[in-house]
C-alpha positions as CSV (number, residue, x, y, z in Angstrom):
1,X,0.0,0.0,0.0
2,X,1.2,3.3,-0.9
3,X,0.2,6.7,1.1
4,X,0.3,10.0,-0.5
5,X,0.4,12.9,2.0
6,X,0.6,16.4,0.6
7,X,0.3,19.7,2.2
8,X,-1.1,23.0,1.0
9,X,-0.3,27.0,2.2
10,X,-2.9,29.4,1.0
11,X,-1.9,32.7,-0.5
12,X,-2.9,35.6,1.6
13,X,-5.1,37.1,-0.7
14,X,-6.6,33.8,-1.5
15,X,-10.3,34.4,-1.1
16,X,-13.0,32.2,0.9
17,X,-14.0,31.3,-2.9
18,X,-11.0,30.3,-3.9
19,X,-10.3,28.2,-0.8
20,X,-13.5,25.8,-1.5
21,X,-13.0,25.8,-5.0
22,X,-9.7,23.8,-4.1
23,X,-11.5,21.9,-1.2
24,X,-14.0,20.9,-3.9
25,X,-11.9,19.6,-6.8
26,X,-9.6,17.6,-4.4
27,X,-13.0,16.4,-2.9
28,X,-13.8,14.7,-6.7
29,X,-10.7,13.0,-6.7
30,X,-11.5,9.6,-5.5
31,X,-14.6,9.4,-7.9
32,X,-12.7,10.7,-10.9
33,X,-9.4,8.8,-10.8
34,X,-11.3,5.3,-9.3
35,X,-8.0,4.5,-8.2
36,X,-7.6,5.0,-3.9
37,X,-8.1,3.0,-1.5
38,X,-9.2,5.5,1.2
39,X,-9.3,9.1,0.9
40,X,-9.3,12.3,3.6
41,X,-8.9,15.9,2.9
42,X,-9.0,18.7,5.6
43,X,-8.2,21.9,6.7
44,X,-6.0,22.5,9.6
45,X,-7.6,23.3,12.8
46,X,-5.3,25.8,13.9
47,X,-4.1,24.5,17.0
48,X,-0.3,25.1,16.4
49,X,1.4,28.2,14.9
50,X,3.3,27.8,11.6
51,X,1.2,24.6,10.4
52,X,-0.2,24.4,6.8
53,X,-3.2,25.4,5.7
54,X,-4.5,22.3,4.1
55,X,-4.1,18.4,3.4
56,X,-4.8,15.3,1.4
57,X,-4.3,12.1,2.5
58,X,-4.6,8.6,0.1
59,X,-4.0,5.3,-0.3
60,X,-3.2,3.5,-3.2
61,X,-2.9,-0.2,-3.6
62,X,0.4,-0.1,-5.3
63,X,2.9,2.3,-6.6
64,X,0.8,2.0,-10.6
65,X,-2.4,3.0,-8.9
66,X,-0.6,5.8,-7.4
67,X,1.1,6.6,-10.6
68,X,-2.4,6.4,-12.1
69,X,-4.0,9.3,-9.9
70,X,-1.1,11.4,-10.2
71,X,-0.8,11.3,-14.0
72,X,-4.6,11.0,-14.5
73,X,-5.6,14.3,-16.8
74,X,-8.2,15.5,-14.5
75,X,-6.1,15.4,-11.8
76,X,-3.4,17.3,-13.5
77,X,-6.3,19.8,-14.4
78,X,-7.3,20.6,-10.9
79,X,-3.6,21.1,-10.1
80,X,-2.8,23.4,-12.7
81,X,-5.9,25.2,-12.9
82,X,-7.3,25.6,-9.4
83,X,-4.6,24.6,-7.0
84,X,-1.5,26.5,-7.9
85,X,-3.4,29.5,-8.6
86,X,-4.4,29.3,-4.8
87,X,-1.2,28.2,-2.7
88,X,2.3,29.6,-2.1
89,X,3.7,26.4,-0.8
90,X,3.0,22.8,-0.8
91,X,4.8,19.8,0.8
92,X,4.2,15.8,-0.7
93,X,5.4,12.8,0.4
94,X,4.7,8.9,-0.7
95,X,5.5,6.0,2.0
96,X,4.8,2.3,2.1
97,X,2.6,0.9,4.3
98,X,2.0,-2.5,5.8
């Protein structure tokens, strides 16, 4: 099993609009690609200073169905067109799990 963690900073003048619009297309992810296992997304909670704004967390079976959501083009649509317009600073990671 592989888990995908990646972390989102808003820009400052990133609107309340803009902010759901990103909450929303990461939310049709799972549906789209038909390729995790289990699927969260939230926004931090603000109980520590410094922390990012934002994060997705999935499972894959295997390293292809990982490859599969990344590369998948509606994936790469919502990253180009709605993400990166919104955020200053992101943070990713893939581990194996048992």
């Amino acid at each position: 099993m592989i888990r995908h963690v990646v972390m989102f900073k808003f820009r400052e003048d990133a609107d309340e609009a803009q902010r759901q619009a990103v909450y929303g297309a990461i939310a049709t992810m799972p549906e789209a690609t038909g390729v995790s296992e289990s699927y969260t997304i939230g926004p931090d909670l603000g109980l520590a200073e410094g922390n990012f704004d934002f994060a997705v967390v999935g499972d894959f079976a295997d390293q292809e169905a990982y490859l599969t959501y990344r590369d998948h083009p509606e994936h790469q649509r919502i990253v180009f067109d709605i993400i990166r317009p919104a955020i200053t600073d992101r943070a990713a990671i893939q581990f194996e799990i048992p």
